[in-house]
Structure formats: structure tokens, C-alpha cells
N, C-alpha and C positions, 0 to 999 in steps of 0.2 A: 504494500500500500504506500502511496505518497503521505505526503505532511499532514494532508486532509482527512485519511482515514479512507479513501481511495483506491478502488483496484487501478495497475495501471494499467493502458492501451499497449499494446503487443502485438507487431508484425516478426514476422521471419522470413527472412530469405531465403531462398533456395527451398522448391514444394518438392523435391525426391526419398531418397526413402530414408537419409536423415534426418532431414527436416521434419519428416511425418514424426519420426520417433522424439524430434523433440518438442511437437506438440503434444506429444504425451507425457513427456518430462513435465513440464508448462502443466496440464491437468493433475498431477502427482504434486505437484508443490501446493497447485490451488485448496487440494483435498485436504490436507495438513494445514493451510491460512492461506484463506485468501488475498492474491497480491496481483494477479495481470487477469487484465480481459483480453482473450486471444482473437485478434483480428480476425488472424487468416496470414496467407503467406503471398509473398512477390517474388517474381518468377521469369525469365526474360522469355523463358521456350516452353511456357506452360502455362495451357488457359483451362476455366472452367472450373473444377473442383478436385480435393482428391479424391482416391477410393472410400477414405473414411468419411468422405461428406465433411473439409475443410475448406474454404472459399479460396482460389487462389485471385486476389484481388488487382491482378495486371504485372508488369513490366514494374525493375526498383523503380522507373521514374512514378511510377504512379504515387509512389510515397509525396508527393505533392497535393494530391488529393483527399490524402486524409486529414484527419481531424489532428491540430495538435494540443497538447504535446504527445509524441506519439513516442513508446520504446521502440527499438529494432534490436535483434540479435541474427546474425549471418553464419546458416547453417549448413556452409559447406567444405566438403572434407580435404579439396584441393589449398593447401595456405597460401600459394602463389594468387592464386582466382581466387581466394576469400579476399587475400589483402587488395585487392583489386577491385572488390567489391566494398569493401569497406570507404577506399578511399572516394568511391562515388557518394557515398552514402551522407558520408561525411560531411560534404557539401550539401546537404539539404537541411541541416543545424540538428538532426535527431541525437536521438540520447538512447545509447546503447546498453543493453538488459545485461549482467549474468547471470545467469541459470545455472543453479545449485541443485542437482536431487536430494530428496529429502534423504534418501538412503546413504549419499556419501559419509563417509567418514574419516573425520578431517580435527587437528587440533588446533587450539584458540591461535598457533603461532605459524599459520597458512592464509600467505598474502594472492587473492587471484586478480588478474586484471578486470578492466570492463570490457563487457562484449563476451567473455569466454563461458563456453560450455562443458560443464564436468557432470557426466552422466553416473547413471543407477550402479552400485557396489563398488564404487572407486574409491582408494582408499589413499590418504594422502597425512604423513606421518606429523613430523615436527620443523619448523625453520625451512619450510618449502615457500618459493615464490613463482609463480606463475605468470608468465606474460598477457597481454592485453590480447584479447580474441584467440585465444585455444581454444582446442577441444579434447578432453579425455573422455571416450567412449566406454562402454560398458567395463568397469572390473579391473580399471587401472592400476595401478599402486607405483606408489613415488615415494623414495624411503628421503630420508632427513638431508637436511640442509642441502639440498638440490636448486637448480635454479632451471625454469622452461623458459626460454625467451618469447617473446609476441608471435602469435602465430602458427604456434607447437599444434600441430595434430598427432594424435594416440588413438591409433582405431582399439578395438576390444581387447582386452588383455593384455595390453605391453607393459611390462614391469621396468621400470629403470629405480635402480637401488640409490644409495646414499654419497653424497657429495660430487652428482653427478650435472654439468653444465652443458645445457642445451641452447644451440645459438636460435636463432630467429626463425622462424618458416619450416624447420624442424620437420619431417611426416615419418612415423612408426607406424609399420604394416600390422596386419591382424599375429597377438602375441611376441612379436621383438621383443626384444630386453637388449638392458644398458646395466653391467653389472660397475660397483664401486669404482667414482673417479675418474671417472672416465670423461672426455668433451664429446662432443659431437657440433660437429660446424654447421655452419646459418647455411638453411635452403637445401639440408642435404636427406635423402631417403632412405630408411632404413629396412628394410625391404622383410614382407612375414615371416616370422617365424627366425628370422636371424638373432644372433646374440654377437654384440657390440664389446668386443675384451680390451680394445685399444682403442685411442684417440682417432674419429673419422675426420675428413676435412670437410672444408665448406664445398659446396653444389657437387655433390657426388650422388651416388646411387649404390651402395654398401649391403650385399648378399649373401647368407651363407652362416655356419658354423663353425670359425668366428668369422663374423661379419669381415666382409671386404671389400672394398671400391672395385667397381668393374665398369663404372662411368661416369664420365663429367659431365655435368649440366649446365645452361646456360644461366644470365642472371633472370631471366624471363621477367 
């Protein structure tokens, strides 16, 4: 709720099938205290509604059209095309949501940015700091004094342990892991199921058991 005592206005970007799931997230928090009335979602290649009967309410520009003050949260799992989208977004003066599941579990000394989404059984220890518009997906866990920069995606299960530095744009495949100490460079992929034992660089693409660069990315 706002100042007022207020649910607040909530759009989402991106109407696919994360998005769908985190207007479910969105429904999960409401049921525990009420705080967003859920628009609906904005969509550049997607018209009509979803399967669950969610309004996809036009193109980001239509965020013009709506009511304000409006929250947004940008719910897609690409960080290069999120931050892309954010910085459109950004130009329209909105005020960006985090979304917390009621389920995570997290202690009083876990800093997350605005914008970021941390989904259902994610576990996040002590002295974590999280960047501005992440996403940790179902059942993460991030042990102590870690740092995610802006932009960090973690699809379901990736575990990265303790005093581990993650640069910018960050993407972990379904279950990665980042064991103790480890960096990991800005804009780089970590690819499923791989395990991270040494320092990766920036824009790379890092496979395997242990994780290994087997290609360089542009700054896209």
C-alpha cells in the first residue's frame, strides 16, 4: 500500500510465460496484505489477453495511457533486452515495483534493488546485496556476503555460495552454481547446469563441469 493506505497500480512487462508467473507472484503477496492492483501486462508482440484471462493492455508505449501514478516491474529473463526495456520505460517518469514472494527467505541484512524480482522458495542468507532489476527464479539460494550487480538473472535453482561477486547483466541457466569466491564478469552467461570453480570474464558464454568460456559476446 502507499502513504494512503492504498493498493498500488501495477503493470508488467513482458505477457510470456514469466510474466504470467509473476502475476501470480503479485496474487501471492496480495493474499498475505494487500498492496498492488494488477493492471495487466505490456507487450510489444502480444495482443489480446493471456491464457489465464490477464488483459495484455498494448505496446510499453501505451504506458502513456494509463492512469498515474502507475508501478511497473519488467518481467523478462533476457538482462541485455530487460535493460533495454527499462531504459524506455524510464523515460515515461514511472516508479518501478519489487516483488518479494511471500515464501522467500531472507534476513533483516539483504539489500534488493528497485525493479527486481525474487521468486517463490528463494533463499537469501546474511550481508547479500542485490542489484537494481534482477530476477531470482524459483529456489535460489545466495549464501552471505555476496554481491548480484543490476540486472542479475537466476533462472530456477542456481545456487551461488558465499562471498561471491557478480558483475552487471549476469544470466545463470536452469540450476548453475557459483561455488565460494568466486567473480563472475558483467554481461556474461552461465550456461545450465554448469558449476563456476574459477573467476569467468566479462561477455562470455561459460559451459560445463567446471564451467568454461567457449565464447565471447558482444556489448549488445
Amino acid at each position: 500500500m502507499d502513504d494512503s493506505g492504498q493498493v498500488k497500480p501495477l503493470v508488467v512487462v513482458g505477457a510470456g510465460g514469466f510474466g504470467r508467473e509473476v502475476a501470480s507472484l503479485i496474487h501471492d503477496i496480495n493474499v498475505i496484505c494487500p498492496e498492488w492492483q494488477f493492471m495487466g501486462f505490456l507487450d510489444d508482440g502480444v495482443d489480446g489477453s493471456t491464457v489465464e484471462g490477464y488483459p495484455i493492455l498494448g505496446p510499453v508505449s501505451s504506458i502513456n495511457t494509463l492512469p498515474t501514478p502507475i508501478y511497473v516491474v519488467c518481467a523478462v529473463g533476457d538482462p541485455r533486452l530487460r535493460r533495454k526495456l527499462v531504459a524506455r520505460i524510464e523515460t515515461y517518469g514511472c516508479e518501478f515495483a519489487t516483488l518479494i514472494h511471500p515464501t522467500v527467505s531472507k534476513s533483516q541484512h539483504v539489500s534488493i534493488g528497485e525493479g527486481s524480482i525474487i521468486c517463490a522458495g528463494t533463499i537469501l542468507t546474511t550481508n547479500i546485496k542485490i542489484g537494481k532489476h534482477s530476477i531470482l527464479n524459483l529456489n535460489c539460494k545466495v549464501g552471505h556476503d555476496s554481491i548480484l550487480g543490476d540486472y542479475t538473472s537466476c533462472m530456477p535453482g542456481v545456487n551461488i555460495a558465499g562471498e561471491v561477486v557478480v558483475g552487471d547483466g549476469s544470466y545463470f541457466g536452469l540450476n548453475a552454481c557459483v561455488i565460494n569466491r568466486v567473480n563472475i564478469g558483467k554481461w556474461s552467461i552461465i550456461g545450465a547446469g554448469a558449476a563456476a570453480v574459477k573467476d569467468i570474464p566479462s561477455r562470455c558464454v561459460a559451459v560445463g563441469v567446471p564451467a568454461k568460456p567457449i565464447k565471447t559476446l558482444g556489448d549488445g
